[in-house]
C-alpha positions in Angstrom: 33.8 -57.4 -4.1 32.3 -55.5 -7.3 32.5 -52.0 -6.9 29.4 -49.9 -6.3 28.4 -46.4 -7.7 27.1 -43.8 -6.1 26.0 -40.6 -7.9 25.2 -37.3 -5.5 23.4 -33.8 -6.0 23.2 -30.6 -4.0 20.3 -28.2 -4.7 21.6 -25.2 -3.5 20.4 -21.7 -3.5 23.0 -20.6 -6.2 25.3 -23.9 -7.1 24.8 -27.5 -8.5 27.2 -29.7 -7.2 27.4 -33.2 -8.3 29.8 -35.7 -6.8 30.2 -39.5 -8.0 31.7 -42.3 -5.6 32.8 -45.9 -5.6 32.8 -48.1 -2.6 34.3 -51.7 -2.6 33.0 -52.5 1.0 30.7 -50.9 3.5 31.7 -47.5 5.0 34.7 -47.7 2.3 34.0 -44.4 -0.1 35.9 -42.6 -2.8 35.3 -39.7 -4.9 36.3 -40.2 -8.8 34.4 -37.1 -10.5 32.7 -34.0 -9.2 31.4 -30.8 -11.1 29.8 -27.7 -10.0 27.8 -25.3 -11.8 26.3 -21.5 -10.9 22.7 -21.2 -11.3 20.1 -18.6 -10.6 21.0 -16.4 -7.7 19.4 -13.6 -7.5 16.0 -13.6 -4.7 14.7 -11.2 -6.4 14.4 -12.4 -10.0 10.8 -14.1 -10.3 12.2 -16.6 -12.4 11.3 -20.7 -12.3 14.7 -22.4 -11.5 13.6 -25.7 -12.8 14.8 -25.6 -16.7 18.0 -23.8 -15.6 18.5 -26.8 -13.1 18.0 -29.4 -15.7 19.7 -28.1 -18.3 22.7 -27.5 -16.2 22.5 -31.2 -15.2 22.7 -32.1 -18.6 25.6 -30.2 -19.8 27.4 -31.8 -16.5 26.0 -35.0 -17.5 27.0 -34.9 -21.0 30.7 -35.0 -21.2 30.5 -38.7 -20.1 32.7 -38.4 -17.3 29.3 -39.3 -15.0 28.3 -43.4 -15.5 25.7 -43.7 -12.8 22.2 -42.5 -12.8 21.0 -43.1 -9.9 21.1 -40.1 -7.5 20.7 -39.1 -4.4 19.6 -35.1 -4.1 20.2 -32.7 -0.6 17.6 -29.9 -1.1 18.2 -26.6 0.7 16.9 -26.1 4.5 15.1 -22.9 3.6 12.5 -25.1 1.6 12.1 -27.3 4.3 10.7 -27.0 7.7 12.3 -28.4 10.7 11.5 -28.8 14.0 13.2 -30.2 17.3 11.2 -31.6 19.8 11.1 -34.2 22.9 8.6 -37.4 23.6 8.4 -40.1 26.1 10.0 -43.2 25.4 7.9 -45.9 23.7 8.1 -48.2 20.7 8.3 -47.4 17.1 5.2 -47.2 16.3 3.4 -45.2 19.5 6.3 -42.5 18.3 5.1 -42.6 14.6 2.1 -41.7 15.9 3.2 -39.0 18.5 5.5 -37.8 15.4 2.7 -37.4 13.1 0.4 -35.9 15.4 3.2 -33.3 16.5 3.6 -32.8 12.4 0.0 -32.1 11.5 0.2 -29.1 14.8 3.7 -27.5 13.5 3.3 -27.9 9.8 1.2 -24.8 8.5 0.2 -27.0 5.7 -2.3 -29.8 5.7 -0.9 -33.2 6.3 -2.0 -34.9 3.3 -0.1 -31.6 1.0 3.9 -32.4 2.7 6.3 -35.3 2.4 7.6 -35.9 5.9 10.2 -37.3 8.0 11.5 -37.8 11.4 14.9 -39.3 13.4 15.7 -39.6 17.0 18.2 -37.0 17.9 19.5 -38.1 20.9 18.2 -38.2 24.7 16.8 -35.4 27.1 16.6 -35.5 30.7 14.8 -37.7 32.2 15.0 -40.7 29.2 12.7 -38.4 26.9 13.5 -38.7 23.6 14.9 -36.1 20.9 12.8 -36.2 17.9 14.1 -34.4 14.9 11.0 -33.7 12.3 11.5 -32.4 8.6 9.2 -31.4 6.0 8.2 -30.6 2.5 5.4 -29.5 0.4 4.8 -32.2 -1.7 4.8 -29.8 -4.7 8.0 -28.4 -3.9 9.9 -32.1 -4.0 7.6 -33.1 -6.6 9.0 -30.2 -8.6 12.8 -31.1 -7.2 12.2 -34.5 -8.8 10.7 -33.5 -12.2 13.9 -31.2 -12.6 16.3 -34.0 -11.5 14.2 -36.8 -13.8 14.3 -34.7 -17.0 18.4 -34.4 -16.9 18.2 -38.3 -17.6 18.9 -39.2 -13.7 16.4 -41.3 -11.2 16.2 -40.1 -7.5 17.0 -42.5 -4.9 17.3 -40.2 -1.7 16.0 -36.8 -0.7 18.0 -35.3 2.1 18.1 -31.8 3.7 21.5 -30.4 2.8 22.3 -29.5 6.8 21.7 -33.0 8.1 24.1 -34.2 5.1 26.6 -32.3 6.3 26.0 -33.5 9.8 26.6 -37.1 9.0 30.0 -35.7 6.7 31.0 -34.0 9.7 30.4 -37.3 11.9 32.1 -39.7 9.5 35.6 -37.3 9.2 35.5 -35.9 12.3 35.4 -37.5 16.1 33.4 -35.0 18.8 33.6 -35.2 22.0 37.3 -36.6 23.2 38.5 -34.2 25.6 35.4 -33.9 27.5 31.7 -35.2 27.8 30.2 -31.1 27.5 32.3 -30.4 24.7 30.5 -28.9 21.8 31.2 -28.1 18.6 29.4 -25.1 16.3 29.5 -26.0 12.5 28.5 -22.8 10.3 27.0 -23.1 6.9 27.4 -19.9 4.8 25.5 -20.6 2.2 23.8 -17.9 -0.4 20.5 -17.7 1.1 20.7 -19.0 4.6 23.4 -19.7 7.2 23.0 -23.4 9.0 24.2 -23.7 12.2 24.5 -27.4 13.0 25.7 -28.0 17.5 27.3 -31.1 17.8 27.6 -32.6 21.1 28.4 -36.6 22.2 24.9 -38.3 21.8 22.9 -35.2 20.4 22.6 -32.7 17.9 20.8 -29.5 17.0 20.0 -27.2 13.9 18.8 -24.3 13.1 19.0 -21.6 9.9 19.4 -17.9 10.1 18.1 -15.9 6.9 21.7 -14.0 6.8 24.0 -15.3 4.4 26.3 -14.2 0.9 22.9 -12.9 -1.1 22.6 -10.6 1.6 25.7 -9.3 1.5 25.6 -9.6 -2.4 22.5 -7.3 -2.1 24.0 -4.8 0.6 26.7 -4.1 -1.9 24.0 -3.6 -4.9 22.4 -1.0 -2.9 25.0 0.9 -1.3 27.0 1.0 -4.9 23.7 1.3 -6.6 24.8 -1.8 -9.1 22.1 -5.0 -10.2 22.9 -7.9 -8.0 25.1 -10.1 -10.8 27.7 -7.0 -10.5 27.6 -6.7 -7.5 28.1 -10.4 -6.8 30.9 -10.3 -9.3 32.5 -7.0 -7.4 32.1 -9.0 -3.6 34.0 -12.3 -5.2 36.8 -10.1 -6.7 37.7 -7.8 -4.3 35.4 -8.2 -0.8 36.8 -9.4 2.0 35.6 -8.9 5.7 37.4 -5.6 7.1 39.5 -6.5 10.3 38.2 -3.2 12.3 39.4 -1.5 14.9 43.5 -0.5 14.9 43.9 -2.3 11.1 43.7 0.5 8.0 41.8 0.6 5.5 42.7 -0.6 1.9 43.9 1.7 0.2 41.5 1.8 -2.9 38.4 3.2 -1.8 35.8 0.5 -3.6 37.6 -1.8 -1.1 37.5 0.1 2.2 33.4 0.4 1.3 33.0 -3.0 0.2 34.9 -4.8 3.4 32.9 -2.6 5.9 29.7 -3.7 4.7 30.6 -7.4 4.7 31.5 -6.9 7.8 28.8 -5.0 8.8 26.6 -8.2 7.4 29.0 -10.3 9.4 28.1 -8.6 12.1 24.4 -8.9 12.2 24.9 -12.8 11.6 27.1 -13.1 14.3 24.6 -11.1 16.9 22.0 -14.0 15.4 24.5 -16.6 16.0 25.1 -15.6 19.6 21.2 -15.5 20.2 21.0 -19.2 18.4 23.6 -20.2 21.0 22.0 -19.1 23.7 18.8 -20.5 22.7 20.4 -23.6 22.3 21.9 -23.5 26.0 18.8 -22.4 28.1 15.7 -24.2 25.7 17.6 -27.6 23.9 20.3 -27.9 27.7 23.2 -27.6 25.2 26.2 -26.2 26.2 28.4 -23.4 24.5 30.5 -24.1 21.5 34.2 -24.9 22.2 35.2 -24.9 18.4 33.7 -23.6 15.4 34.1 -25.0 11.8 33.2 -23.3 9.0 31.9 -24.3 5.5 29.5 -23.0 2.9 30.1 -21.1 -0.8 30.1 -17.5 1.2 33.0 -19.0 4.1 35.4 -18.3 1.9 34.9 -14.3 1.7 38.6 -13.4 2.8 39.2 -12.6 7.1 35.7 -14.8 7.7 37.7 -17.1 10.0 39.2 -14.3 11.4 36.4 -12.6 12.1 34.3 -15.4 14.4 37.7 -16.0 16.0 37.6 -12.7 17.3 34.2 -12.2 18.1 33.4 -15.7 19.2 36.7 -16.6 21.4 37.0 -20.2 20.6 39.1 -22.5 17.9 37.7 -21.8 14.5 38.4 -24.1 11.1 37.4 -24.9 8.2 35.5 -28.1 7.4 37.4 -31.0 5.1 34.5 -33.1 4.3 37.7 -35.1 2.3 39.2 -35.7 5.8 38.4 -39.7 5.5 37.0 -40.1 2.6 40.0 -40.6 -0.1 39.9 -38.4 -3.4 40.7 -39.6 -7.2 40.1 -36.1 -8.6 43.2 -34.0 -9.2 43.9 -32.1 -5.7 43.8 -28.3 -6.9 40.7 -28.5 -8.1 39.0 -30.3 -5.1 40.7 -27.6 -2.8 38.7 -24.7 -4.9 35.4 -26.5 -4.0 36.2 -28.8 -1.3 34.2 -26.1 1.9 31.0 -26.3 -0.4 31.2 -30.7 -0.7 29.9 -31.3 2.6 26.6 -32.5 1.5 27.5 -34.1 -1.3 30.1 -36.5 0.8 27.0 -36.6 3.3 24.5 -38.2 0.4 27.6 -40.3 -0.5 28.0 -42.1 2.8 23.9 -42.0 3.0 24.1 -44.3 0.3 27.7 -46.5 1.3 27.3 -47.1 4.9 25.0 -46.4 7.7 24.9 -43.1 8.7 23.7 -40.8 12.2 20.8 -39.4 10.1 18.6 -41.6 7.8 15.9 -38.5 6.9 14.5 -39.5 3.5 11.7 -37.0 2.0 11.4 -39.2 -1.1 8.4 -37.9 -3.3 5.4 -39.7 -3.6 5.8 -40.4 -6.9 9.0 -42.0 -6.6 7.5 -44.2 -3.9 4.9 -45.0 -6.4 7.3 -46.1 -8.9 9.0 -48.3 -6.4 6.0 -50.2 -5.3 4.6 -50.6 -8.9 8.6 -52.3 -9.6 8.0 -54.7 -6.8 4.9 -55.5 -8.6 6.0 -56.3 -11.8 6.6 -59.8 -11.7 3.6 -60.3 -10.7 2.1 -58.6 -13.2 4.1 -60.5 -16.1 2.7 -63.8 -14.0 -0.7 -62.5 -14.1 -0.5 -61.8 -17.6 0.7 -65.2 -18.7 -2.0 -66.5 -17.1 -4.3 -64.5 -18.7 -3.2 -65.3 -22.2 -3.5 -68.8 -21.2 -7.1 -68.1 -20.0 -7.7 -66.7 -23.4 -5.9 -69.7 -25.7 -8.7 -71.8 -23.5 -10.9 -69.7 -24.1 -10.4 -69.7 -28.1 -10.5 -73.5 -28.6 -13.0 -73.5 -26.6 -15.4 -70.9 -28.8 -13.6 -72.8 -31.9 -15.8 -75.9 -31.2 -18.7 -74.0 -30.0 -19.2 -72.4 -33.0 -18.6 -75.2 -35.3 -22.0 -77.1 -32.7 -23.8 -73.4 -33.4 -23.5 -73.3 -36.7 -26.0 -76.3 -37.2 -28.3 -74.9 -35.6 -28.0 -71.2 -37.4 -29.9 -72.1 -40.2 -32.9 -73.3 -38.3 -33.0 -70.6 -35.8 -33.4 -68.4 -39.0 -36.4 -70.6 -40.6 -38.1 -70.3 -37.2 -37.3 -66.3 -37.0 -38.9 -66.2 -40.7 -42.1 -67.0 -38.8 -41.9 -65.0 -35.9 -41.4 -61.6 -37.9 -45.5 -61.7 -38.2 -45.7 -61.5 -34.7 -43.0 -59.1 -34.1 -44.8 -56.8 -36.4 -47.8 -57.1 -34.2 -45.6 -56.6 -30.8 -44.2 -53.7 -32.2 -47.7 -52.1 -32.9 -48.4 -52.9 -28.9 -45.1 -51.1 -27.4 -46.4 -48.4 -29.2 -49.9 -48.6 -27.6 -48.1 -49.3 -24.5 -45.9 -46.0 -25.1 -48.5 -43.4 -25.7 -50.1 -44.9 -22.6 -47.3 -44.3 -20.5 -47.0 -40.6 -21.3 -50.7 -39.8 -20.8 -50.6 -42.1 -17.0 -47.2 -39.7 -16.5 -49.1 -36.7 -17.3 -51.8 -38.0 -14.4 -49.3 -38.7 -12.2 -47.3 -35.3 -12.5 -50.7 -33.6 -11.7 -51.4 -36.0 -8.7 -47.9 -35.3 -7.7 -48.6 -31.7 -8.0 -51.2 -31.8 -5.5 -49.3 -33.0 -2.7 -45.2 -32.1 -3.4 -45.1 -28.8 -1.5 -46.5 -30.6 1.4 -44.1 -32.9 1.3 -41.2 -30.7 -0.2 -41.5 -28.2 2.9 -42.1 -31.0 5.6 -38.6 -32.2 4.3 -37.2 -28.8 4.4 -38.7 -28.1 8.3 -36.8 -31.4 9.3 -33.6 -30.6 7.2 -33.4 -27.0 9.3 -31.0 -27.2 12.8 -32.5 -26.1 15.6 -30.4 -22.7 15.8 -31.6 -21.3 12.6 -34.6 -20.1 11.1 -35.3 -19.6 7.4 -36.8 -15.9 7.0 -37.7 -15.7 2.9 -38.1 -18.4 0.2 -37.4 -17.2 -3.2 -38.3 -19.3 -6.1 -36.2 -18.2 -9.5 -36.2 -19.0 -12.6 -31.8 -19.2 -14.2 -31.5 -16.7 -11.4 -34.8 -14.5 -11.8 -37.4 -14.4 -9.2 -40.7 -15.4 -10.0 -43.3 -13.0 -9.6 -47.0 -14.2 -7.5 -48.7 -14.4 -11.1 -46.3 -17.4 -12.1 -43.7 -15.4 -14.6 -40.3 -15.0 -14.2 -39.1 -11.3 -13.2 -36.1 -9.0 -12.1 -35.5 -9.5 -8.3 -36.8 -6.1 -6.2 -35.7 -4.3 -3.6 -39.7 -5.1 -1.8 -39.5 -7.6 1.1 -42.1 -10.4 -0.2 -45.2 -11.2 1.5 -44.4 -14.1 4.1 -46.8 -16.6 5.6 -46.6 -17.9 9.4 -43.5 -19.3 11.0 -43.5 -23.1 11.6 -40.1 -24.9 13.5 -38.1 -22.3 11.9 -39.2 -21.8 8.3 -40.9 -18.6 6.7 -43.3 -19.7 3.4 -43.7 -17.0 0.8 -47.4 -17.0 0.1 -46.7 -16.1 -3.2 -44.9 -19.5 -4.0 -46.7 -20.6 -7.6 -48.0 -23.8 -7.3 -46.5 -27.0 -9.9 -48.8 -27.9 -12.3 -51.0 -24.6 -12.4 -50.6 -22.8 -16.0 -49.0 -19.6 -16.0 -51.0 -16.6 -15.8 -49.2 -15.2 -19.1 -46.3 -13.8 -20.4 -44.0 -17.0 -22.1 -45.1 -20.1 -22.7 -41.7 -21.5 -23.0 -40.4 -24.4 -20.9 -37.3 -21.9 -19.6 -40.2 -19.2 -18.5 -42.6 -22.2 -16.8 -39.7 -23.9 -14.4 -38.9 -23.2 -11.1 -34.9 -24.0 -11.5 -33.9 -22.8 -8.1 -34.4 -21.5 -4.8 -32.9 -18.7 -3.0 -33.0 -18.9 1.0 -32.6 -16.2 3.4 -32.3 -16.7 7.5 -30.8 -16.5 10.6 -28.1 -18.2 12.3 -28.1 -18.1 16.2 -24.1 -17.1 16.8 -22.7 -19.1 19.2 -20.2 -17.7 21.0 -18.3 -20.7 22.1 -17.8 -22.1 19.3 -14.6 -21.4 16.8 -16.9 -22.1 13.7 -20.2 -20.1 14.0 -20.9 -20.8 10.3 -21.0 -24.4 11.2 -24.6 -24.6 11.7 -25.1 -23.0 7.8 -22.8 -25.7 6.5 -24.4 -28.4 7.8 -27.9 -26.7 6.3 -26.2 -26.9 3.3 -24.9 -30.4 3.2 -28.3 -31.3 4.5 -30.2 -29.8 1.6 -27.6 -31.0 -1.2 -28.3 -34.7 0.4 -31.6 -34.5 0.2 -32.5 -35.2 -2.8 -34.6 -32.5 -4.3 -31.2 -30.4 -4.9 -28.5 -30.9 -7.2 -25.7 -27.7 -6.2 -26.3 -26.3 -3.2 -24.4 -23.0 -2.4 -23.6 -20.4 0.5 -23.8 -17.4 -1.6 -23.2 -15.0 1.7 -22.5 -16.0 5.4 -20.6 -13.2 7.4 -18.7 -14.7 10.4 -20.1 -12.5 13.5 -18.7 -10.4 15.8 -19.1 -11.8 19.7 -21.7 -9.0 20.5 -24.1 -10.1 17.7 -26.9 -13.0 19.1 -27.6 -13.7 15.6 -26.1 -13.2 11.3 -27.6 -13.8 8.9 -26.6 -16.1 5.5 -27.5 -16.4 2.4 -28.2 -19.9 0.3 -29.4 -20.9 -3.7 -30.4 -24.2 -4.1 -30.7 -25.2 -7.7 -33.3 -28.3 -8.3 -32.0 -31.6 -9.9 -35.2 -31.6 -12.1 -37.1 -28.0 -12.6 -40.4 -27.9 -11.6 -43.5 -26.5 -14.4 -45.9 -24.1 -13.4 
């Protein structure tokens, strides 16, 4: 069988680490080049990651040692949101729907802004089913993708980096021998978050803890009042986690202050481990870990393993994601990066065999792009048959025109003639012309005579029944138009209002269309009523979680109406539950202005 490439790519919070595999046969995988390079680290520098990413890819892509481009990327759990949750058993479909309805309540985003994805997790009591749910902001991925495309590579796969190391950890390791409640802890260090990842026979559970190596990396910035890249640099050279208790110190000072706040850091993680376990036991009916393996870029800090031995009282390792999967890549250097490949053997056996976890938050785009490939034949088969329509088409018109052309020159004799009468035509469309604009002159004054009538008649049945309109403004480009017709500056004077009738107060000062101004400008800009401002009361309802519905639905009303082409809520105060009423504010500007 040919052999198969598969290229990988971990997104992590400070590291790129790209992996390429061959397979000759399903579930057979083998790693032939890898690289790794640092990126931006530090969370407080405001900086977009997404050039640094690319160009990084490209200097890793350049050397040639790389010969696939299609990838498949693992993107960091602290973008992504993921949730644990159990439904009754049911077919794939009812449990889309369950899934997406449990989605649009968890995500904080609306449904239609994330990329999402879901995969059973095992079984609770009682046959309910484990649902593991994961999701993106579609910008985020969409941005993840852009950085990946621009290096020259195509994304295949989107994975979340602690489900990759999940199905690494599955493939390499077997869980469960010795007894049916045995569990195993795997711990992530990474630079911004810690993953913890319970495995147990037939289920698994994760969940990330904001405690990781950029906090340490920033403890040691403040307390030796350093930037973060020194300190960073000072933690990799000479931090380790101090032992405690009966050990002593290092003897150089720097080293005695920089081990107790590691393990200080430690410390906290470990208290937020211990409150993850116990989480786990009494809300998910896990059972404590019985074994701890470690992993992660800050796992490697010097006494770690130590250290959760100690506190934690079980078997504690380190991760070899390399374990079953065979290397071609010369040993020392895998051993310098081999606790931080997790994920990328995890996308590599995504893409070889089948694997536990099949979460795949590929962006839209990319599932665009897919769909319009699947399309392309048909396209090119369409297309032929278009030019084919067209050859017809041109043979045809060929001998057409040679049959017109015969008939051209008496079509012109005859139009010869006809140009008299045109002549006279002409003279009639203009009658006909100058007639129409003195019959629309009638009509706008007939009109004129009955549109308020029928402009506020539509506005009384447009008004719900739980608000009244209390003042009527008309405004010229935002200037209220005084009783005598001209446009002035709005005053501070409540206007003169006329009775109330099914919830609507008239100004008696409204000018009425058609009547000339009483003087001032004569332009068309000083003559039109342009828009409407419209004061009134809402009743508040106090069982309702939108009070302001009632003045949106005004609104929509009013802009549907057609008199009204913007219609805006320029104030609308949500109440408090004492107030019976509030009041909003509304300008409705007219699709055609109307002369005075």
């Amino acid at each position: 069988m040919a052999l198969r490439r598969f290229l990988t790519l971990d997104i992590g919070a400070s590291t790129l680490k790209l992996g390429e595999f061959v397979s000759s046969s399903p579930g057979d995988l083998r790693l032939v080049h890898f690289g790794r390079a640092e990126i931006q680290a530090d969370p407080v520098a405001d900086a977009d990651r997404g050039p640094q990413i690319t160009a990084e890819l490209k200097q890793m892509l350049g050397g040639g040692a790389f010969k696939e481009r299609r990838v498949a990327v693992s993107v960091s759990s602290q973008v992504v949101l993921t949730r644990f949750m159990k439904l009754p058993a049911a077919d794939e479909a009812k449990i889309r729907q369950m899934v997406r309805y449990e989605a649009a309540q968890n995500v904080p985003f609306p449904i239609e802004e994330v990329v999402w994805d879901y995969q059973a997790a095992g079984r609770a009591e009682q046959s309910d089913l484990e649902i593991v749910l994961v999701a993106i902001k579609s910008d985020l991925i969409e941005g993840v993708n852009r950085c990946v495309e621009d290096a020259g590579l195509m994304v295949e796969v989107v994975d979340v980096a602690p489900l990759a190391i999940y199905n690494a950890a599955r493939f390499n390791y077997t869980f469960g021998e010795e007894s049916e409640d045995r569990c195993t802890l795997m711990l992530d260090i990474g630079a911004r978050t810690t993953n913890l990842i319970f495995i147990e026979p037939g289920k698994f559970y994760m969940r990330s803890i904001p405690i990781a190596g950029n906090t340490i990396t920033q403890s040691v910035a403040q307390e030796f009042e350093v930037p973060f890249a020194e300190a960073e640099d000072l933690k990799r050279r000479q931090g380790f986690v101090g032992l405690g208790g009966a050990y002593e110190d290092p003897e150089l000072e720097s080293s005695a202050r920089l081990s107790k706040i590691i393990r200080n850091v430690m410390t906290r993680l470990h208290a937020e481990v211990a409150r993850s376990i116990n989480f786990y036991k009494s809300q998910q009916g896990g059972h404590s870990p019985s074994a701890l393996l470690l992993c992660g870029g800050a796992s490697i800090t010097p006494y770690t393993d130590h250290f959760f031995r100690e506190k934690m009282e079980v078997e504690v390792a380190y991760f070899n994601p390399f374990k079953n999967v065979p290397f071609e890549v010369p040993a020392g250097e895998l051993e310098k990066a081999a606790h931080s490949l997790g994920e990328v053997v995890g996308l590599g056996l995504r893409l070889a065999t089948e694997s536990p976890v099949e979460i795949n938050l590929i962006p839209p785009t990319v599932t665009r792009r897919r769909l319009f490939g699947k399309k392309v034949p048909y396209f090119a088969v369409a297309m032929l048959g278009a030019i084919c329509m067209v050859l017809g088409w041109w043979v045809y018109l060929q001998k057409v025109t040679r049959i017109l052309e015969g008939y051209t020159a008496e079509v012109r004799k005859e139009a010869d003639q006809r140009a008299g009468i045109e002549a006279g035509l002409k003279k009639a469309e203009d009658f006909v012309a100058l007639t129409k604009v003195d019959a629309g002159q009638i009509q706008q004054v007939v009109r004129a005579r009955y549109f308020w009538i029928e402009f506020f008649s539509k506005l009384n049945e447009l008004t719900p029944r739980d608000l009244w309109i209390t003042q009527f403004t008309p405004e010229n480009n935002g200037r209220a138009i005084s009783a005598s017709g001209g446009a002035a500056a709005p005053t501070s004077a409540a206007p003169r209002r006329g009775p109330l009738r099914r919830g609507i107060m008239i100004e008696e000062a409204m000018p009425e269309p058609g009547a000339p101004p009483s003087g001032g400008d004569t332009s068309s800009e000083s003559k039109g009523i342009t828009e409407f401002e419209i004061r009134g009361l809402c009743l508040n309802d106090r069982n309702s979680s939108e009070p302001l519905h009632p003045v949106v639905v005004f609104r929509d009303a009013l802009a549907k109406s057609g008199y009204f082409a913007d219609v805006k809520i320029l104030e609308a105060v949500s109440p408090q539950e004492s107030d019976w009423t509030f009041s909003f504010l509304l300008r409705a500007k007219l699709k055609t202005p109307l002369l005075y």
